[in-house]
MIDOSE-1310 file (N, C-alpha, C; in nm, 2 decimals, decimal comma, always signed):
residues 262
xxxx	+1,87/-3,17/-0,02/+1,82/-3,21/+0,11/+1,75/-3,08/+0,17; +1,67/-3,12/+0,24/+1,60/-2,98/+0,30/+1,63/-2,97/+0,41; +1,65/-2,81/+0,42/+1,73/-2,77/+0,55/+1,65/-2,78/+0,66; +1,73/-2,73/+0,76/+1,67/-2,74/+0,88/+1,55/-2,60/+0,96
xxxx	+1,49/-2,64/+1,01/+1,36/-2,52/+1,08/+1,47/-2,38/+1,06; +1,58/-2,42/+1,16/+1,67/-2,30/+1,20/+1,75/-2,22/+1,08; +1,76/-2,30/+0,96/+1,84/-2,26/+0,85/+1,75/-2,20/+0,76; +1,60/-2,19/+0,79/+1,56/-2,14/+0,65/+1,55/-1,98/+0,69
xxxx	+1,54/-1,91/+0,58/+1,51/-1,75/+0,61/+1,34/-1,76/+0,55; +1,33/-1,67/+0,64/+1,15/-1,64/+0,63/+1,12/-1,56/+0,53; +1,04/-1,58/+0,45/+0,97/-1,53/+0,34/+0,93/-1,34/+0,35; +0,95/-1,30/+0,50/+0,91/-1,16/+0,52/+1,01/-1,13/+0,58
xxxx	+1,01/-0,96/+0,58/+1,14/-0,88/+0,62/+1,08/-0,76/+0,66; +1,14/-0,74/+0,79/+1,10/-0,58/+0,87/+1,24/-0,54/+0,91; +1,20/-0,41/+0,80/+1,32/-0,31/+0,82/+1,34/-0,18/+0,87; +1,37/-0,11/+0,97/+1,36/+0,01/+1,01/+1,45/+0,12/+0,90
xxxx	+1,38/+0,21/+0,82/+1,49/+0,28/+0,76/+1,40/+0,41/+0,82; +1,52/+0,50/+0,90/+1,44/+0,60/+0,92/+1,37/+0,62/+0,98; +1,24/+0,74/+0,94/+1,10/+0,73/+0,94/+1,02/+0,58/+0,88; +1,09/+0,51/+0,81/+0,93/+0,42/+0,72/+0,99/+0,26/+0,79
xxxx	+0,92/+0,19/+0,84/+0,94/+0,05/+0,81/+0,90/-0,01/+0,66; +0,99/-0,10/+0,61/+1,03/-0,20/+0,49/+0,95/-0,30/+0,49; +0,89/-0,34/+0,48/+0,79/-0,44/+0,47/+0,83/-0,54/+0,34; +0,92/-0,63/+0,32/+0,92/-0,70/+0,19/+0,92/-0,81/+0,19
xxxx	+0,84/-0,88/+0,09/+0,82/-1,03/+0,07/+0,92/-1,05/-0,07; +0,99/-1,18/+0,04/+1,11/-1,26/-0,03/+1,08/-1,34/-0,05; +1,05/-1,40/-0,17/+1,03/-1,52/-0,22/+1,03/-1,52/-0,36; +1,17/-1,45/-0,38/+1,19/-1,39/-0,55/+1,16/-1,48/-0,63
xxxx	+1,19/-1,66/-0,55/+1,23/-1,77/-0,64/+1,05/-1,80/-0,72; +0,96/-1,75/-0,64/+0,83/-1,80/-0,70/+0,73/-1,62/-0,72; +0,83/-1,54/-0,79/+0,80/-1,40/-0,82/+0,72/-1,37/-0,67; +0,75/-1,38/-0,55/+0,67/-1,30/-0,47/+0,55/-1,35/-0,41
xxxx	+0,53/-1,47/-0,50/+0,36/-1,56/-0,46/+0,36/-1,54/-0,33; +0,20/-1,54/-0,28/+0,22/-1,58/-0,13/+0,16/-1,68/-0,07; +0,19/-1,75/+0,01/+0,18/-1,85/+0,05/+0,11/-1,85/+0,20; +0,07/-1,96/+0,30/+0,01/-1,95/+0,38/+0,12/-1,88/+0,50
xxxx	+0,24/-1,94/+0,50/+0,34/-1,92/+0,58/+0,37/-1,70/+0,54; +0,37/-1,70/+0,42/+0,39/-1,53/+0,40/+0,31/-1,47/+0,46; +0,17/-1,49/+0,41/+0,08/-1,47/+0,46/+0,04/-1,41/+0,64; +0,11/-1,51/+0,71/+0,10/-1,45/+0,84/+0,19/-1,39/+0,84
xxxx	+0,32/-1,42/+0,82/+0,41/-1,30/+0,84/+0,38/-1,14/+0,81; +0,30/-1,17/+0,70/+0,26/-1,02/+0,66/+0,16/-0,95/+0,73; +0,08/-0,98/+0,84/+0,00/-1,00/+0,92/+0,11/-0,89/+1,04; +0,15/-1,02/+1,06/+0,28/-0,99/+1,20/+0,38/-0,86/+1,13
xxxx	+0,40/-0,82/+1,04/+0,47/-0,75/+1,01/+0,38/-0,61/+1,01; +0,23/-0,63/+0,98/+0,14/-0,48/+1,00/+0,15/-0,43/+1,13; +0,14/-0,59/+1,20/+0,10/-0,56/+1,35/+0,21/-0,49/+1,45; +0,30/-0,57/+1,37/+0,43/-0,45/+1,43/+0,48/-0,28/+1,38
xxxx	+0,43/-0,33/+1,25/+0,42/-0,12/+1,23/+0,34/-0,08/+1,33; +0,22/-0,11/+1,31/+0,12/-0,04/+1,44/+0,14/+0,01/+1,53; +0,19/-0,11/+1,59/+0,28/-0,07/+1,73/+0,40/-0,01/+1,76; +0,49/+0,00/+1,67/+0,58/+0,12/+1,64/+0,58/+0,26/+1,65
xxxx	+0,54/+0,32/+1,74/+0,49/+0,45/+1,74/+0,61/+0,54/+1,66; +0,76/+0,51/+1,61/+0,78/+0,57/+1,54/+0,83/+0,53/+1,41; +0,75/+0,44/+1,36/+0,73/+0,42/+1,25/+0,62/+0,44/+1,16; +0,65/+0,61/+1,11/+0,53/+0,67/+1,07/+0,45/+0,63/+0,92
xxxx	+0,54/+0,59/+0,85/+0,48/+0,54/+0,70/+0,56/+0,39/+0,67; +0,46/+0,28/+0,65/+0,51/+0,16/+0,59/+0,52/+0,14/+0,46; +0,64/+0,10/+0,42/+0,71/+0,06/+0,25/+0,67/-0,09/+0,24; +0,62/-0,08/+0,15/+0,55/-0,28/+0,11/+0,62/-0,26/-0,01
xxxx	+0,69/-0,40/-0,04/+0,80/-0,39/-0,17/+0,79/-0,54/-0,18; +0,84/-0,57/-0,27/+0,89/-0,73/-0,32/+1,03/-0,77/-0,34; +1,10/-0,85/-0,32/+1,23/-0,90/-0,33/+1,31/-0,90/-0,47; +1,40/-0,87/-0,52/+1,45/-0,94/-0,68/+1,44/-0,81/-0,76
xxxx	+1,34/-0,75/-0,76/+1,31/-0,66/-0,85/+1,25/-0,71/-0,98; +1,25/-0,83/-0,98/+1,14/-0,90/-1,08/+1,00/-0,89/-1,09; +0,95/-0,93/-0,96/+0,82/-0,89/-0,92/+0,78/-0,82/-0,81; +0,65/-0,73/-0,75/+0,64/-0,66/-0,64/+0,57/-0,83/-0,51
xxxx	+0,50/-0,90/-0,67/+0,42/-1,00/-0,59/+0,33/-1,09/-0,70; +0,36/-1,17/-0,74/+0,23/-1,27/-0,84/+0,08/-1,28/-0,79; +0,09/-1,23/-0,64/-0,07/-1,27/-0,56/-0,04/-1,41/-0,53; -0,16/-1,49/-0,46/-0,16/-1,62/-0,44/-0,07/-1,72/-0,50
xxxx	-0,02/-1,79/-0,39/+0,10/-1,87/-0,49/+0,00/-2,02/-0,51; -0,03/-2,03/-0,64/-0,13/-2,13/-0,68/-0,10/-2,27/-0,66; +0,01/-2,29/-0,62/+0,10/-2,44/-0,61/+0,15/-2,43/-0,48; +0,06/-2,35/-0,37/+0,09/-2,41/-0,22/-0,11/-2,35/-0,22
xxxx	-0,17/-2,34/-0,29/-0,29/-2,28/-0,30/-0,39/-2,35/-0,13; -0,32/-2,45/-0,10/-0,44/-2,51/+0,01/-0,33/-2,44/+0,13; -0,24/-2,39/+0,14/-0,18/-2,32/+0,27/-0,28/-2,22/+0,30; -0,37/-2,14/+0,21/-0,42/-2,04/+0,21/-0,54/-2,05/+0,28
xxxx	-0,56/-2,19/+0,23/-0,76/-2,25/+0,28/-0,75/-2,20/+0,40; -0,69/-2,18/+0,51/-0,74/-2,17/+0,68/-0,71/-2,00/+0,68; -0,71/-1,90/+0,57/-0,72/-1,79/+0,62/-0,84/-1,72/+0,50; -0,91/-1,78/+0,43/-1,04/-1,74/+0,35/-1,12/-1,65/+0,48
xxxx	-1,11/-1,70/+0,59/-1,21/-1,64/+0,69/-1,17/-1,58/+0,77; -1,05/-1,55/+0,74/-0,90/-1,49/+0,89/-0,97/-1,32/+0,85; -0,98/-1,25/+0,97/-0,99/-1,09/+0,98/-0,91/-1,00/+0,86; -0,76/-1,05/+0,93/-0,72/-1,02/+0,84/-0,70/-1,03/+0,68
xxxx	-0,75/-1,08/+0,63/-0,76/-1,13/+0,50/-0,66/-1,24/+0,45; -0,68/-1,30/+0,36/-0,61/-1,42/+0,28/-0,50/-1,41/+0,26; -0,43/-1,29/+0,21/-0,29/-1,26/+0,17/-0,24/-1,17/+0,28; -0,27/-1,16/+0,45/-0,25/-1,10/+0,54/-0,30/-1,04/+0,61
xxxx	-0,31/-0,88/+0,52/-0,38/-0,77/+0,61/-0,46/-0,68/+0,51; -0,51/-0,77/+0,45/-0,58/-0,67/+0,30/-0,74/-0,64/+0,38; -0,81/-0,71/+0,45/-0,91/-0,66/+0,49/-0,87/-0,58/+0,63; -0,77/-0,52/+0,66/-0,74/-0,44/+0,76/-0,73/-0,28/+0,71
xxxx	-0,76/-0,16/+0,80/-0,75/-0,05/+0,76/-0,63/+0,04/+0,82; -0,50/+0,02/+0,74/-0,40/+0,08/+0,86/-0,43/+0,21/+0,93; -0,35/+0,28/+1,04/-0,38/+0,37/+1,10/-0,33/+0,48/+1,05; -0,18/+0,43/+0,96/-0,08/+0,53/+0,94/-0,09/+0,49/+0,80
xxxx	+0,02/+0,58/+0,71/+0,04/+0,57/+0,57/+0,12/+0,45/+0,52; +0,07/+0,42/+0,40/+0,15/+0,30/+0,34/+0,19/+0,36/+0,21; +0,30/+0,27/+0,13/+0,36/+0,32/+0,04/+0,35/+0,15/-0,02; +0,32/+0,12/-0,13/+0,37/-0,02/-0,23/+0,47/+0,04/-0,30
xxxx	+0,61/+0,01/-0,34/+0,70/+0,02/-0,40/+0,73/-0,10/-0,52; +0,69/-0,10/-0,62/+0,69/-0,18/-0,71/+0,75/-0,17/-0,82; +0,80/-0,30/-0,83/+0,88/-0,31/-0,98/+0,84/-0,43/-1,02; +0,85/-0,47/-1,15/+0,77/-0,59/-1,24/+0,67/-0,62/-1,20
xxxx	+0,66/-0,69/-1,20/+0,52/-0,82/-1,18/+0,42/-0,76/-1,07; +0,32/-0,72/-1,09/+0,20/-0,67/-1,02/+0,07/-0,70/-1,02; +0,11/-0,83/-0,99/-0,04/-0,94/-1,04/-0,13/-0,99/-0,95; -0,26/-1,00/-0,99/-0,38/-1,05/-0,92/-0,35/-1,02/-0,77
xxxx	-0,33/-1,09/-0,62/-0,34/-1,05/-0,51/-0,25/-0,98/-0,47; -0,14/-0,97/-0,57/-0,04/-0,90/-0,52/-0,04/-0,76/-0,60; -0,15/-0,71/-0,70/-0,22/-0,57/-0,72/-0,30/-0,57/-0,60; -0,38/-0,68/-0,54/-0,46/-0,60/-0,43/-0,41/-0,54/-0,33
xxxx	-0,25/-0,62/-0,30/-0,21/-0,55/-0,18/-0,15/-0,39/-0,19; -0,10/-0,42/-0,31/-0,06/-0,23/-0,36/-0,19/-0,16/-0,38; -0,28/-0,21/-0,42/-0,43/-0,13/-0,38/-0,42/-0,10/-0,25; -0,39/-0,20/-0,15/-0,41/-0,15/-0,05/-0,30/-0,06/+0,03
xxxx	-0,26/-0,03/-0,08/-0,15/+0,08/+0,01/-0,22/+0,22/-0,02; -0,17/+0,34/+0,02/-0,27/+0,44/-0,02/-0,16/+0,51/-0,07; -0,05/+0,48/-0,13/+0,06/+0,55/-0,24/+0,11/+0,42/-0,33; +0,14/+0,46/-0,47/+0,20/+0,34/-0,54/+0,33/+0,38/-0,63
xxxx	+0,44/+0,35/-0,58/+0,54/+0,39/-0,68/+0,55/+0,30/-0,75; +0,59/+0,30/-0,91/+0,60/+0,21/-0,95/+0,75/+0,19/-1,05; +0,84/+0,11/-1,15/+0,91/+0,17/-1,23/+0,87/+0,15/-1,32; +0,96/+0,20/-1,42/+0,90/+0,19/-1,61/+0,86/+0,08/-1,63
xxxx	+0,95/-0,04/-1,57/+0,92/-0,18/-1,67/+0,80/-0,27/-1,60; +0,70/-0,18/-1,48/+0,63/-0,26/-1,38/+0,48/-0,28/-1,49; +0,40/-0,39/-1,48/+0,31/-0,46/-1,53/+0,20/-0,52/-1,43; +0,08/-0,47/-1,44/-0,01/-0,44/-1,33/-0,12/-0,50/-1,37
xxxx	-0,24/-0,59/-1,33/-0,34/-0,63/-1,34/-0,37/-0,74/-1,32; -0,50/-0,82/-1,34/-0,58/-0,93/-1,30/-0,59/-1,02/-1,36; -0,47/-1,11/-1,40/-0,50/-1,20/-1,51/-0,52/-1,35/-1,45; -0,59/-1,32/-1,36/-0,66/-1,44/-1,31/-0,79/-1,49/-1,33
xxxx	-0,83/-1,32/-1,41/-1,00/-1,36/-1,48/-0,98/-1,45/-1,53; -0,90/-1,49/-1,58/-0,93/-1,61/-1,74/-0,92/-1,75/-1,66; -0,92/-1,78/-1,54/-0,86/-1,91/-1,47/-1,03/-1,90/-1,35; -1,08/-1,78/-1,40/-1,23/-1,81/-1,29/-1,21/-1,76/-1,15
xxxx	-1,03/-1,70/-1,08/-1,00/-1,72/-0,96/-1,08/-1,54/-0,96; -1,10/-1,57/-0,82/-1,22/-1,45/-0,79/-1,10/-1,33/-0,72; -1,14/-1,22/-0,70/-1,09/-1,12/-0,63/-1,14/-1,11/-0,48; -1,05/-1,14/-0,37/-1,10/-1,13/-0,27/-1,03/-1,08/-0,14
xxxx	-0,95/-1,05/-0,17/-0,82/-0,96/-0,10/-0,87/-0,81/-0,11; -1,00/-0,75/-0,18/-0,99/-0,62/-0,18/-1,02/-0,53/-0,30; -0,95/-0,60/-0,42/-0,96/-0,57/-0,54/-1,07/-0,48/-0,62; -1,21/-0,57/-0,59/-1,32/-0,49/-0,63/-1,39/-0,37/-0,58
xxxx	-1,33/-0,36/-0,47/-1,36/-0,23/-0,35/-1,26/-0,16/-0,37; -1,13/-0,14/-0,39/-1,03/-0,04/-0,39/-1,06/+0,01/-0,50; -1,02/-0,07/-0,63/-0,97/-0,01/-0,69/-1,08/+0,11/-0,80; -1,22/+0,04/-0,79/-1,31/+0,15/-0,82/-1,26/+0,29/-0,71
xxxx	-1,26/+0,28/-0,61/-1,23/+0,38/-0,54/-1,10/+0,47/-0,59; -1,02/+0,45/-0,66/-0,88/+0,48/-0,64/-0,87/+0,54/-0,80; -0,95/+0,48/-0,96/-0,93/+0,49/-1,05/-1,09/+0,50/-1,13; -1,20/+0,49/-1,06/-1,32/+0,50/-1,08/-1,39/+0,36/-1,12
xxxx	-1,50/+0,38/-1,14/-1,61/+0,23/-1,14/-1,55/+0,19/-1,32; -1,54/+0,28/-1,41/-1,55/+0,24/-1,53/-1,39/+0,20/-1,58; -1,28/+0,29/-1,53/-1,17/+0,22/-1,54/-1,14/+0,06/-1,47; -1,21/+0,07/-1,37/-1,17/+0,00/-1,27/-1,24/-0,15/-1,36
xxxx	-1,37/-0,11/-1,38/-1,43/-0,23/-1,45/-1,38/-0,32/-1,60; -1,29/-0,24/-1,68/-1,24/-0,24/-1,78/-1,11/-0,33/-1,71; -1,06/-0,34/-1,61/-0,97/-0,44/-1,58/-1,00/-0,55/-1,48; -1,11/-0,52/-1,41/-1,17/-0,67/-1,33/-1,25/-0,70/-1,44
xxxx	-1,29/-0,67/-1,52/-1,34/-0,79/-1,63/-1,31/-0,86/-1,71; -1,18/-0,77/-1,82/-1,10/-0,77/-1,91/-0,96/-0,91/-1,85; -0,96/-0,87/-1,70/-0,81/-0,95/-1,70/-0,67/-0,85/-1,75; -0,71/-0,76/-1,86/-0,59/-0,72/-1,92/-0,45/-0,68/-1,83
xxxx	-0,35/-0,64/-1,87/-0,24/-0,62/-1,81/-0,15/-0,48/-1,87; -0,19/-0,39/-1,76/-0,12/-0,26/-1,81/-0,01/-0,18/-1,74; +0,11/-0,15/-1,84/+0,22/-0,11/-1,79/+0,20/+0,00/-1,71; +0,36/+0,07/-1,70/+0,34/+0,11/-1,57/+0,27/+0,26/-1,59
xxxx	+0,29/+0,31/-1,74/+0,28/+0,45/-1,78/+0,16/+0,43/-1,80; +0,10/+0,35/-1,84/-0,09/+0,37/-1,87/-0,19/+0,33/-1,71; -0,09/+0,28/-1,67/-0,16/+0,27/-1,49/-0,13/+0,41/-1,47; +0,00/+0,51/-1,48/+0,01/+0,62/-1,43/-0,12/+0,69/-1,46
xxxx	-0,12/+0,69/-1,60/-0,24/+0,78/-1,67/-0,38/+0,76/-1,62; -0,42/+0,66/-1,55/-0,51/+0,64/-1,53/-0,57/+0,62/-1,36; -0,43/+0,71/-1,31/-0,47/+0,71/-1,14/-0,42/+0,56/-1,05; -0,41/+0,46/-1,17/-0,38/+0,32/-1,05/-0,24/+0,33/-0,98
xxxx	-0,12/+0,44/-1,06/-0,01/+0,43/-1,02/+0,03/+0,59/-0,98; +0,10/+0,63/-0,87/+0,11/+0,79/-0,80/+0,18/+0,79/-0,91; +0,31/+0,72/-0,90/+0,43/+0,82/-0,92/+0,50/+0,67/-1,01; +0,60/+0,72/-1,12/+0,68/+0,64/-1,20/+0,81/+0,65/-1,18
xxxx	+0,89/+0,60/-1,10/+1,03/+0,60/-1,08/+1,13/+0,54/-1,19; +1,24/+0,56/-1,19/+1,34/+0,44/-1,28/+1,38/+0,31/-1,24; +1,42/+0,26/-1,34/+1,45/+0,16/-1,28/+1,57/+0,08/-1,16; +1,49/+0,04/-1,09/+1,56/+0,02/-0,93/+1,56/+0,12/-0,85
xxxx	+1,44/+0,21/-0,90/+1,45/+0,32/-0,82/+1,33/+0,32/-0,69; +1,27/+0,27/-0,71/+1,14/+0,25/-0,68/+1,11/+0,26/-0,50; +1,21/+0,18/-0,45/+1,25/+0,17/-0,31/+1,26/+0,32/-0,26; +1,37/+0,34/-0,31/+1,45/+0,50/-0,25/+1,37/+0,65/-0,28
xxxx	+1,26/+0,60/-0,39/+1,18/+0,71/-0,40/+1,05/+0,73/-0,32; +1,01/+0,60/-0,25/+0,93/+0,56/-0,22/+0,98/+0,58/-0,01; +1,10/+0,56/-0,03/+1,14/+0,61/+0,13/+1,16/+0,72/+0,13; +1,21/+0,85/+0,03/+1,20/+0,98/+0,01/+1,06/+1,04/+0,05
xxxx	+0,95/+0,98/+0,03/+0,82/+1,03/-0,02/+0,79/+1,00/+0,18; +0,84/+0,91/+0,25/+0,77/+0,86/+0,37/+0,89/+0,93/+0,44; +0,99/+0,99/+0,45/+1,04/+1,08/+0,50/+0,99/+1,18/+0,50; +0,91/+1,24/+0,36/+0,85/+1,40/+0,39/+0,76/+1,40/+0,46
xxxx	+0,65/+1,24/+0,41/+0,57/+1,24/+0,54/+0,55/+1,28/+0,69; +0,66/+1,19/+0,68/+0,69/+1,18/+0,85/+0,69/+1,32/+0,89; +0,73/+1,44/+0,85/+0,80/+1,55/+0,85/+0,69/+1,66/+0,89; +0,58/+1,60/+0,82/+0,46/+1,69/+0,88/+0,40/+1,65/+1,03
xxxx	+0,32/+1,77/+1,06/+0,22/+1,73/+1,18/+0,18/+1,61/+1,19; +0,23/+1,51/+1,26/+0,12/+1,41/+1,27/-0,04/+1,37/+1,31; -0,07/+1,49/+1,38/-0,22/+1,46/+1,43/-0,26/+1,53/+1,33; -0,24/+1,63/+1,24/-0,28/+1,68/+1,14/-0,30/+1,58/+0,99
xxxx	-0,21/+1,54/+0,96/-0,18/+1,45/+0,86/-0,31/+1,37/+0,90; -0,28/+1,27/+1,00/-0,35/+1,15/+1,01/-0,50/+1,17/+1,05; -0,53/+1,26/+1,12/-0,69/+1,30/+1,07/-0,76/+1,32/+0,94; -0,65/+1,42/+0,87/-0,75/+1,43/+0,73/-0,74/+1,26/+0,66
xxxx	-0,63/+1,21/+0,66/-0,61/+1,11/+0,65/-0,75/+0,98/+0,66; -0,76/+1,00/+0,79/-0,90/+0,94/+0,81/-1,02/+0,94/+0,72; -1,02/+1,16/+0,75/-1,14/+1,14/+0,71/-1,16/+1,15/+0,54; -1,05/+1,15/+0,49/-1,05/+1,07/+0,30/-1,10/+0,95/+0,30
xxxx	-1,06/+0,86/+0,41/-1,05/+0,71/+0,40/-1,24/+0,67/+0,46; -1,26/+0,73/+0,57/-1,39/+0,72/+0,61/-1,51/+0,79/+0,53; -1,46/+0,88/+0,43/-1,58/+0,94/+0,37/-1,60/+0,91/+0,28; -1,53/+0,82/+0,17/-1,58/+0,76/+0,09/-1,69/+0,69/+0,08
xxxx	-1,77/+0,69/+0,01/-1,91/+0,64/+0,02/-2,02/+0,70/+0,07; -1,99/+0,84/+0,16/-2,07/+0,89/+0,26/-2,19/+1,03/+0,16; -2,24/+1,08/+0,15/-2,28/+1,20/+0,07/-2,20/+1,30/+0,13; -2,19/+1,37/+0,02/-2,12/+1,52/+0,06/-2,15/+1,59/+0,22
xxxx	-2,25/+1,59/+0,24/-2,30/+1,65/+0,38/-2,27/+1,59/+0,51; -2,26/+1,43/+0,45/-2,21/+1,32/+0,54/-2,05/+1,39/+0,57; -1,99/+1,33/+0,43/-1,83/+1,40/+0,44/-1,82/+1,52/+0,48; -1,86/+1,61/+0,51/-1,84/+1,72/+0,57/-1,89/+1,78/+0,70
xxxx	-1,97/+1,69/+0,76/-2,00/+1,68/+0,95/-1,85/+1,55/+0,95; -1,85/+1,51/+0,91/-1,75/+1,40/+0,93/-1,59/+1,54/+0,95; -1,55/+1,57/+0,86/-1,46/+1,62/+0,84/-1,40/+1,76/+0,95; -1,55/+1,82/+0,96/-1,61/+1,90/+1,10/-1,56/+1,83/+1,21
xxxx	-1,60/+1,72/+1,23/-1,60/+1,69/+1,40/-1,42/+1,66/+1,38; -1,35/+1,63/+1,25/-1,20/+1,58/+1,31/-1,13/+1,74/+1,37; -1,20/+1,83/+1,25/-1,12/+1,97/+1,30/-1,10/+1,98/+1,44; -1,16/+2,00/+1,54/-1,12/+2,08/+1,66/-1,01/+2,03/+1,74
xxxx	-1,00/+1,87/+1,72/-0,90/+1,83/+1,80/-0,71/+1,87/+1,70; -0,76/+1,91/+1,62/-0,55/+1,94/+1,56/-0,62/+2,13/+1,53; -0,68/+2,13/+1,63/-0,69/+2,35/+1,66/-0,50/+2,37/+1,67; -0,47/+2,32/+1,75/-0,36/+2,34/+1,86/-0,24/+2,30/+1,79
xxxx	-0,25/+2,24/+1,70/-0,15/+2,23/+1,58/-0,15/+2,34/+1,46; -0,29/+2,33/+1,43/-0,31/+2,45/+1,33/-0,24/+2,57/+1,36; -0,26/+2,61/+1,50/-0,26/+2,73/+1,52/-0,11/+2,78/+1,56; -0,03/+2,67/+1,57/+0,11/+2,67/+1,60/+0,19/+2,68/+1,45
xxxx	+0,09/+2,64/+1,37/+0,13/+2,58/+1,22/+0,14/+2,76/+1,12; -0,02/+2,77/+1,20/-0,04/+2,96/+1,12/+0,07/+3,04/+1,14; +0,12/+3,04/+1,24/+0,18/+3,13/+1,32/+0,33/+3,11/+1,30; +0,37/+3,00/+1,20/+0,50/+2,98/+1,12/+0,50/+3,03/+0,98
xxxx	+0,41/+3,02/+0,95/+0,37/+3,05/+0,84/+0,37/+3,25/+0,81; +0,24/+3,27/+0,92/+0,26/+3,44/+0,92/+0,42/+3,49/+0,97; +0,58/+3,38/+0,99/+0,66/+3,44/+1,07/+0,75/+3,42/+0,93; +0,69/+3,38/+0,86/+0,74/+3,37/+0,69/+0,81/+3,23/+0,68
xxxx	+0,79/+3,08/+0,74/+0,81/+3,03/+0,66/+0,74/+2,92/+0,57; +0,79/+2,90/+0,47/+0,69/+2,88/+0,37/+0,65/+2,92/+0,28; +0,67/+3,06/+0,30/+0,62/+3,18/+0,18/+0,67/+3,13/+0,03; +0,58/+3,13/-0,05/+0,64/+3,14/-0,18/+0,65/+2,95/-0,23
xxxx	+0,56/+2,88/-0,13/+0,58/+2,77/-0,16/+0,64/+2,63/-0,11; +0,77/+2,76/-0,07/+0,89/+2,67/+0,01/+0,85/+2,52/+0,12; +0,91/+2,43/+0,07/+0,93/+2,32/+0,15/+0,75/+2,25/+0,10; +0,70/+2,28/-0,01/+0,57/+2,19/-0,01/+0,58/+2,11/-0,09
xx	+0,49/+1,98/-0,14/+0,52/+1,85/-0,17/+0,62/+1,78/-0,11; +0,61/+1,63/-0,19/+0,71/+1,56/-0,18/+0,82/+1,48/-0,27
């Protein structure tokens, strides 16, 4: 019998841990597909990082540990029809440019729209047993969440082409190799290394961070000369950070390395 409005739990989850909001789609029972109903939620769930002013880095994850996300769930496929033309894009917020840092934390299943959306994060943890790519070439279904614009950007035109053509599906250690994946966690690890990494974030200057931040994100595509009047004009407004930043630094700390990465 199907339950009632009030008894179902929603396919999305906003979690404060920390510094990072949780971002995870539950719907382990159909590997993560998304559906029109996920779909906004994921939407509503960006829109509330945004507005979080202390929620500095968002964790996008998948439920189960099975999959991070299948992409479009093909058997609710007409839920989707009324957001082909939505701002935010079809699977949520993939045509959106967040403000702040994202993290995709993934384990298994990394497929078709649900690789675009960890494209669209700008960190990707992934574990040993995760499996990444487009095997929706072979079914004709197009990339439109993002896919053909990120991921040249992220792993170059010729890698990138080798898998929007191919369809193929590659684990998590040859994604490492090849720039699609940051970082390779263990298994079930993926979450906790992935809120480690948005804790150190958090930990830096923020008007510093999120400027350069920017101007990686906005210079792409621009010519060198472009990128660098670009890069010029963010300098003067984080002077007043920098200069509070030097002056820790010349009082010794830091020296020798101390406290860098994450």
């Amino acid at each position: 019998m199907e339950k009632p409005e009030s008894a179902r739990v929603e396919p999305v989850t906003y979690e404060r841990r920390g510094a990072a909001a949780v971002v995870t789609i539950d719907r382990h029972e159909r590997r993560n597909a998304i559906d029109g109903r996920t779909a906004e939620l994921l939407f509503e769930a960006h829109e509330r990082f945004e507005a979080d002013d202390d929620a500095r880095v968002m964790v996008l994850t998948g439920a189960g540990g099975v999959a991070f996300s299948a992409g479009a769930d093909l058997k609710a496929i007409e839920s989707l029809g009324p957001r082909l033309d939505d701002p935010g894009g079809p699977l949520g917020f993939s045509r959106i440019v967040s403000s702040k840092p994202t993290i995709a934390a993934i384990s298994g299943w990394c497929l078709a729209g649900g690789l675009e959306l960890a494209l669209w994060c700008d960190l990707r943890i992934a574990t040993e047993e995760s499996s990444l790519g487009f095997p929706e070439r072979r079914w004709g279904v197009p990339l439109i969440d993002g896919g053909t614009q990120r991921l040249p950007r992220i792993i170059g035109l010729g890698r990138a082409l080798d898998l929007i053509l191919s369809g193929r599906i590659v684990a998590a250690r040859e994604a490492l190799d090849m720039g699609l994946v940051t970082e390779v966690a263990p298994p079930g690890g993926h979450v906790e290394r992935a809120l480690e990494i948005a804790e150190a974030l958090a930990q830096f200057p923020q008007d510093t961070l999120l400027a350069d931040r920017r101007a990686a994100l906005a210079g792409v595509g621009l010519s060198l000369e472009e990128g660098l009047e670009l890069e010029a004009r963010n300098g003067p407004a984080t002077l007043e950070t920098a200069a509070r930043g030097a002056a820790r630094f010349a009082a010794g700390e830091g020296r020798g390395g101390a406290g860098a990465g994450v």
